[in-house]
C-alpha positions in Angstrom: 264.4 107.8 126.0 267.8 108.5 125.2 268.3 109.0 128.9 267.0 105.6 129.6 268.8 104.1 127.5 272.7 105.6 128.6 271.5 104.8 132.1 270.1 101.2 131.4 273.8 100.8 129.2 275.8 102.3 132.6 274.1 99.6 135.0 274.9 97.1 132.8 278.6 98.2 132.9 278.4 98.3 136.5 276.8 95.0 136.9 279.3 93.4 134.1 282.4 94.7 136.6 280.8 93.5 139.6 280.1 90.3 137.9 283.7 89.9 137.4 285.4 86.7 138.6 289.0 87.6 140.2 291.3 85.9 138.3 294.0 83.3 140.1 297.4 82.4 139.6 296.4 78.9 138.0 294.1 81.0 136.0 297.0 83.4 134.9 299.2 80.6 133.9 296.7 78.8 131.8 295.9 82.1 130.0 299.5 82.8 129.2 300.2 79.1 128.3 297.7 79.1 125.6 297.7 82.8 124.5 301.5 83.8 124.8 303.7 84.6 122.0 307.0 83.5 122.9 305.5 79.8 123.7 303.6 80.0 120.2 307.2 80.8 118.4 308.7 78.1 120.4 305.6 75.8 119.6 306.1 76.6 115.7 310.1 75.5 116.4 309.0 72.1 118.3 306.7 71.6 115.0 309.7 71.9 112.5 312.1 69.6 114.0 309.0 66.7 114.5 307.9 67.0 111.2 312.0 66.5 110.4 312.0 63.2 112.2 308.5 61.9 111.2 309.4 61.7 107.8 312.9 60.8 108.5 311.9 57.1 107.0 311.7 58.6 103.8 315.7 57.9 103.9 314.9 54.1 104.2 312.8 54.1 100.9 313.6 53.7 97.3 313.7 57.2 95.3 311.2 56.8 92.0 311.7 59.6 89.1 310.5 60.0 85.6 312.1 62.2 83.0 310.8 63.1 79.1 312.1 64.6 76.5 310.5 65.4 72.9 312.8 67.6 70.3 312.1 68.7 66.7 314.3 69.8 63.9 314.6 71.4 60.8 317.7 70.5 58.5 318.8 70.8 55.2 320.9 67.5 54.1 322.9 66.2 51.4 324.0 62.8 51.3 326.1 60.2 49.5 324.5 56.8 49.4 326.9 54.0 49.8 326.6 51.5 46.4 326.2 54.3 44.1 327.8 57.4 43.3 323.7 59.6 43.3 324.0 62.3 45.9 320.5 63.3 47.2 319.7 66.3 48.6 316.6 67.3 51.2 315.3 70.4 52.0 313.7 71.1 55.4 314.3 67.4 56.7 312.1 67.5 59.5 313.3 65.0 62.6 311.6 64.5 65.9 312.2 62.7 68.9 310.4 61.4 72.6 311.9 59.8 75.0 310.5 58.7 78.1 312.7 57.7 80.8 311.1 56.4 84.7 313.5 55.2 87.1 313.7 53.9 90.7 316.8 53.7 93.0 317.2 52.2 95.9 320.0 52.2 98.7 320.0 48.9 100.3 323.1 49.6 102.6 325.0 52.9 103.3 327.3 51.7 106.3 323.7 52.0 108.5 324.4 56.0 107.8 320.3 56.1 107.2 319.2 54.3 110.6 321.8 56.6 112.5 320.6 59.7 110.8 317.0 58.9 111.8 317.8 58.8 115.1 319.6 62.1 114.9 316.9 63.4 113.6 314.5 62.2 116.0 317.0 63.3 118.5 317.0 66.3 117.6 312.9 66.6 117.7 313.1 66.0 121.3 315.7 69.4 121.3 312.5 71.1 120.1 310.4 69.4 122.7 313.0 70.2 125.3 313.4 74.1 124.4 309.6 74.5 124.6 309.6 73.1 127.1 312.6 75.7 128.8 309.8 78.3 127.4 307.3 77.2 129.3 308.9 77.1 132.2 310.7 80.4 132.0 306.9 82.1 131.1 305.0 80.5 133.7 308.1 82.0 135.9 307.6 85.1 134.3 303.5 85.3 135.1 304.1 83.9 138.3 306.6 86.8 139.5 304.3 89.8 137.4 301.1 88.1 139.1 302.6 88.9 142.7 304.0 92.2 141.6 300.4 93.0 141.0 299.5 91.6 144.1 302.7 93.1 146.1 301.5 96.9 144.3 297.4 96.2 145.3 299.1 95.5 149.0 300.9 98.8 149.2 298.2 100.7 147.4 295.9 99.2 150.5 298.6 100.1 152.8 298.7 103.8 151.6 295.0 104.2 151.8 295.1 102.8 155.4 297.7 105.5 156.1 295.6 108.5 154.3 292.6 107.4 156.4 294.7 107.6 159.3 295.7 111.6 158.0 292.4 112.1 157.4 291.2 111.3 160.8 294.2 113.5 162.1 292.9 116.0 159.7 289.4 116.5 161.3 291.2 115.7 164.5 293.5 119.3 164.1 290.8 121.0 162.6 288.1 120.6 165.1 290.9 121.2 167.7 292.0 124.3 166.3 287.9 125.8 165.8 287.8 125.1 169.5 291.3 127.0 170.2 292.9 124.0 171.8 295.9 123.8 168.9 297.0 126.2 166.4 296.9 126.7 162.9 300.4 125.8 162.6 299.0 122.2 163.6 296.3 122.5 161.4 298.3 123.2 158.2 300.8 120.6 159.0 297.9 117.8 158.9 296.7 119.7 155.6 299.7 119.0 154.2 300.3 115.2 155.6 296.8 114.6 154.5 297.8 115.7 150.7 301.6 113.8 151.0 299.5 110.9 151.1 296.9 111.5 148.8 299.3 112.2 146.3 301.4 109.1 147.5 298.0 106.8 146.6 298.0 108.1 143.4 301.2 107.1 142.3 300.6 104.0 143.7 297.5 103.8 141.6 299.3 104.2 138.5 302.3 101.6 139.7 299.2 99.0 139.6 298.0 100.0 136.2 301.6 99.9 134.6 302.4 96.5 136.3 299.3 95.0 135.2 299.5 96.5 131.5 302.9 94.0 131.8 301.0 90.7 133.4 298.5 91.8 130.5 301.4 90.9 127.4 302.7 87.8 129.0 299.0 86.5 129.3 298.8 87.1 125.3 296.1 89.4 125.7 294.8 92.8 125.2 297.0 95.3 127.2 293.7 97.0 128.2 292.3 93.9 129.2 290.4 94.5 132.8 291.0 91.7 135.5 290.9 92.2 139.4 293.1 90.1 141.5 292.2 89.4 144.9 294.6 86.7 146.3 296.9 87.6 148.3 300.7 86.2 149.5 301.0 82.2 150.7 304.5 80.8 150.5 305.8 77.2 151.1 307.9 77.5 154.3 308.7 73.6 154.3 310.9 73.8 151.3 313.8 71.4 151.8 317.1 72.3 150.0 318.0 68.4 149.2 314.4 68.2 147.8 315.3 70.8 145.6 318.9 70.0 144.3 317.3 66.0 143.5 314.6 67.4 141.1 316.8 70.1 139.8 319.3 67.2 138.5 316.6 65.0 137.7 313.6 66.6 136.1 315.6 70.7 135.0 314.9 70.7 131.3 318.0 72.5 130.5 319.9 69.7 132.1 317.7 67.1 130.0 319.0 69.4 126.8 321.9 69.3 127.8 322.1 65.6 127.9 319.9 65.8 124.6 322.8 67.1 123.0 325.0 65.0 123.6 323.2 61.9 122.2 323.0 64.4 119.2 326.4 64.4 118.8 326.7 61.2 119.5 324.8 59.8 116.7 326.9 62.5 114.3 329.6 60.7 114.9 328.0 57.5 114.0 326.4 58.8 110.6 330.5 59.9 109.8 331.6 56.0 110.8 329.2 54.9 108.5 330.9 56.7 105.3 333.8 54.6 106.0 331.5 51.5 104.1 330.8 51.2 100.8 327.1 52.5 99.6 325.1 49.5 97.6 322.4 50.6 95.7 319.8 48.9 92.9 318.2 50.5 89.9 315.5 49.6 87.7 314.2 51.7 84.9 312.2 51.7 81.5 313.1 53.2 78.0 310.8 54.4 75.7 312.6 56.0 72.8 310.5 57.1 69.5 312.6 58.9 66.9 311.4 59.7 63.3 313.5 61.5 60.6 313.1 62.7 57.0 316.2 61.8 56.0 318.5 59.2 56.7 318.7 54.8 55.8 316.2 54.4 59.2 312.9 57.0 58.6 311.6 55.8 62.0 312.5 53.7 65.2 310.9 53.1 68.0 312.7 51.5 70.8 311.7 50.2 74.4 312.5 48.1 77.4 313.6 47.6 80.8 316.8 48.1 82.9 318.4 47.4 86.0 321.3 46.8 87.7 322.9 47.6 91.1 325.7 49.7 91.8 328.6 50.0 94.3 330.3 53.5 95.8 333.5 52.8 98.0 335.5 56.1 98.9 338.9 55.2 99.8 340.7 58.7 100.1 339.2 61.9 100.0 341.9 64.1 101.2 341.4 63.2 105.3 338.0 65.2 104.9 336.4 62.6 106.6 339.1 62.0 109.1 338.2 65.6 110.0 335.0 66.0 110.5 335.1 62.7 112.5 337.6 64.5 114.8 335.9 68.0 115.2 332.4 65.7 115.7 334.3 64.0 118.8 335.8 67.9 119.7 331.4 68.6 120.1 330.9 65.4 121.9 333.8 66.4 124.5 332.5 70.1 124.9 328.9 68.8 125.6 329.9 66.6 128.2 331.7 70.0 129.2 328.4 71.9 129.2 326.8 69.0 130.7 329.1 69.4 133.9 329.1 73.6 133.9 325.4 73.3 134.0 325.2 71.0 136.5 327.5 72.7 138.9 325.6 76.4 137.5 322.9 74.7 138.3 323.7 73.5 141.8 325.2 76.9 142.7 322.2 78.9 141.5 319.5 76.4 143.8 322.0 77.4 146.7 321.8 80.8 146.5 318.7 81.5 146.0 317.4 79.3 148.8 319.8 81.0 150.9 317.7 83.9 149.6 314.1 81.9 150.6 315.2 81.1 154.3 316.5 84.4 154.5 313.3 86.0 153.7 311.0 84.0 155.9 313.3 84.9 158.7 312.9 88.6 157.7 309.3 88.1 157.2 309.0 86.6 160.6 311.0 89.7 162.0 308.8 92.6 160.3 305.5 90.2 161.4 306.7 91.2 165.2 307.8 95.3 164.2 304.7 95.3 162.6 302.7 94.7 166.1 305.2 96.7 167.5 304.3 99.5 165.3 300.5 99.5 165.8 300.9 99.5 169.4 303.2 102.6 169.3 300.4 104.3 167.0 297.6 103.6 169.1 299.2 104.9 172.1 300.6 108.2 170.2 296.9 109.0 168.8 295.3 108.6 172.3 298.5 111.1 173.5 297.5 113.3 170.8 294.2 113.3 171.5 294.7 114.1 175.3 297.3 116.7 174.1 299.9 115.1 175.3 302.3 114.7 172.5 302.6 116.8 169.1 301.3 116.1 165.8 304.6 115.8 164.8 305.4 112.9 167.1 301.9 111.4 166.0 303.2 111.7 162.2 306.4 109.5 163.1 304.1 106.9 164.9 302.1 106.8 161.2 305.2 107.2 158.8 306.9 104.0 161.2 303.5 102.0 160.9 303.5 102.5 157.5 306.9 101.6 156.7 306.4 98.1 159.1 303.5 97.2 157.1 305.8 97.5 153.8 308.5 95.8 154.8 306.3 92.8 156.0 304.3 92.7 152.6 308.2 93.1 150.8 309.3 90.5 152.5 306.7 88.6 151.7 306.9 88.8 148.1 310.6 87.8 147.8 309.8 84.9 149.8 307.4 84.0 146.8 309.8 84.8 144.3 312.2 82.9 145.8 309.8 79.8 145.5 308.6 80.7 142.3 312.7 80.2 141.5 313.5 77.5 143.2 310.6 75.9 141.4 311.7 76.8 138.1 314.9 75.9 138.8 313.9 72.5 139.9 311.7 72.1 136.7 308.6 71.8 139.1 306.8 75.0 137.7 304.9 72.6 135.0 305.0 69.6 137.6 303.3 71.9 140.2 300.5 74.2 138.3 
C-alpha cells in the first residue's frame, strides 16, 4: 500500500512539472513588480510624502484646543479684618479651583506662506512618485538582464550538450575502430578523455543555470527555491533609431522629470521665505470657565465665565539677516538644480550614445558570428566524414568540434548583449514601463 501510495505521490510530481507553464519575460516583470522588495520600500516612501501633501490643507484651517485645570489646597491662615482690630485664625483652610479654558485660532493671512507650502508639499509627493518610479524602472532593468542571463546560460548549457553528443559519437566512433584494429588505443583514450572534458564542462554549466536563476528568483520577490522553466529564447529590436531614443530620453527619463521636480521644489522654498517678509494676521476666540472656592478669605466662592476674542498681528522687522540668509542659500539650491538639471541631461545624452554605439556594434558582431557559425558546421561535417574515412586525426576532428563550439558561443553572446543593450537604451529612455 505504502508502495502505491509513494508511486501515486511521484507521478503526481512528474505530472505537476510537466504541467508547468514556462514562464515569460512579461510574466517575470509582473512577478517582480508586485512581489519585489526594493519597489515595496520605495512604495512605502511614495506613501509618506502623499499622505504629507493630502493633509497639507490642514495649514489653511483654524487650530481648536481646550485646556483644564483643577487644584486643591490645604492652608493654615491668620488674618486681620479691615474695620476692626479681631484677628481670626483658620486651620486647614481648604481652597479649590477648575478652570476650563477652549480656544480656537485661526491664521487668516501669513504672507500666502500656507498656499506656497502646500504646493511644496505636494511637490514634493510627486518626488516620491518620481523615485518609485526610478525603482521600477531600474528593477524591471534588473529582471529583464537576469531573465536573459538565464536564457543566455540554458543556450550554452544546450550548446555544451550538443558538443558532448558530438564526443560521444566520436567516442563509439574510436572505440569500435580500435576493436576492429583500424586506430589505436592512443586514439581511443584521447576521445575518453574529450568525452569526460565535456561531461564535466555540462556540469558546470548546470550549476551556472541554477546560481543565475537562484538570483532572477530574489528580484521576482520569491522563494529562492522557487522552480520555473524558461523556454524563450533571444529576439532583439534591430530598428532602433538613435534620435528616437535621445527624444524620449529627454522627454519621458524619470530621473530627468526629478530632476525638474526639484527644482519646482526649490522653487516654492523660496516663495514660503518671501512670504515671512509680511506680517502674520490671526483671530482668536475662546471661553472661560473659572470656579474657585476657598475657606478663608472676604469672597468663599466665585464662579466666573464668558467669552473672548480678538485678533492678533506678528510683523518681524529684524531678526539678525536670518531670513536674508536662508533666502540666499535657498536661491544657491535653485541655481545647483538647474546645475544638475543640465549634468543630467548631458550624462544622459552621453550614456544613450554609448551604449547604442554598443547595440549597432553588437548586431554587426552578431551578423558576423551568424556567418562563422555556418562556417564552422561545414568545417565539422567535412572533418567527421575525413575521420571516418581515416583521412584526418582525431586530433584534427577535436579542433573542428572545439571551433564549432566556440562559433555557436560567440553567436549566442552576441546575442545577449544585443538585448542588453536594448534593455538599456530602454531604460534609459524611460520606455521599460511604457513598453512591458
Amino acid at each position: 500500500m505504502k508502495m502505491k501510495i509513494a508511486l501515486a505521490l511521484f507521478f503526481f510530481a512528474l505530472v505537476k512539472v510537466s504541467a508547468q507553464e514556462p514562464l515569460t519575460i512579461t510574466e517575470a516583470v509582473q512577478l517582480g513588480l508586485e512581489h519585489n522588495l526594493s519597489i515595496k520600500i520605495s512604495k512605502k516612501s511614495a506613501e509618506t510624502s502623499a499622505n504629507n501633501s493630502d493633509m497639507s490643507y490642514g495649514a489653511l484651517l483654524p487650530t481648536f484646543g481646550i485646556s483644564a485645570n483643577k487644584s486643591y489646597s490645604n492652608t493654615d491662615v491668620t488674618q486681620q479684618l479691615a474695620n476692626s482690630n479681631e484677628t481670626r485664625e483658620i486651620k486647614d483652610a481648604k481652597t479649590n479651583n477648575l478652570n476650563i479654558s477652549p480656544t480656537l485660532n485661526w491664521t487668516v493671512f501669513d504672507g500666502l506662506g500656507m498656499f506656497h507650502t502646500r504646493d511644496r508639499l505636494k511637490a514634493q509627493a510627486q518626488l516620491g512618485e518620481d523615485d518609485l518610479q526610478i525603482q521600477i524602472e531600474n528593477n524591471i532593468a534588473l529582471i529583464s538582464n537576469a531573465y536573459y542571463r538565464v536564457v543566455l546560460e540554458q543556450e550554452r548549457a544546450r550548446v555544451f550538450q550538443d558538443a558532448l553528443d558530438l564526443s560521444k559519437q566520436r567516442l563509439e566512433l574510436a572505440n569500435t575502430r580500435y576493436e576492429v584494429g583500424k586506430a589505436s588505443k592512443l586514439v581511443y583514450l584521447q576521445a575518453q578523455v574529450d568525452y569526460n572534458s565535456d561531461s564535466s564542462s555540462f556540469l558546470i554549466q548546470q550549476e551556472l543555470i541554477n546560481n543565475v536563476k537562484l538570483e532572477l528568483n530574489r528580484l521576482l520577490g520569491q522563494d529562492l527555491e522557487s522552480e520555473f522553466e524558461i523556454t524563450s529564447g533571444f529576439s532583439f529590436d534591430s530598428s532602433i533609431q538613435l534620435e528616437d531614443v535621445l527624444a524620449e530620453a529627454n522627454l519621458n527619463s524619470p530621473a530627468v522629470v526629478r530632476a525638474q521636480r526639484n527644482r519646482e521644489v526649490n522653487y516654492l522654498q523660496i516663495k514660503e521665505l518671501s512670504a515671512e517678509k509680511y506680517p502674520t494676521v490671526s483671530l482668536n476666540f475662546g471661553y472661560t470657565y473659572n470656579d474657585r472656592n476657598s475657606d478663608a478669605g472676604a469672597v468663599l466662592s466665585n464662579l466666573s465665565t464668558g467669552f473672548n476674542y480678538g485678533a492678533g498681528l506678528n510683523f518681524n522687522i529684524f531678526n539678525g539677516f536670518d531670513l536674508k540668509r536662508r533666502e540666499q542659500n535657498a536661491k544657491i539650491q535653485l541655481e545647483v538644480a538647474e546645475l544638475q538639471i543640465r549634468d543630467l541631461t548631458l550624462s544622459l545624452e552621453s550614456d544613450v550614445r554609448k551604449v547604442y554605439g554598443n547595440y549597432r556594434n553588437n548586431i554587426r558582431l552578431y551578423q558576423l558570428e551568424e556567418l562563422n557559425l555556418e562556417v564552422a558546421k561545414e568545417n565539422y561535417d567535412i572533418a567527421l566524414e575525413r575521420f571516418k574515412v581515416g583521412n584526418s586525426t582525431a586530433i584534427e576532428l577535436r579542433e573542428a568540434q572545439i571551433n564549432l563550439v566556440q562559433a555557436e558561443i560567440r553567436k549566442i553572446t552576441t546575442q545577449y548583449n544585443v538585448k542588453l543593450s536594448e534593455i538599456e537604451l530602454k531604460r534609459l529612455s524611460g520606455g521599460n514601463v511604457n513598453r512591458q
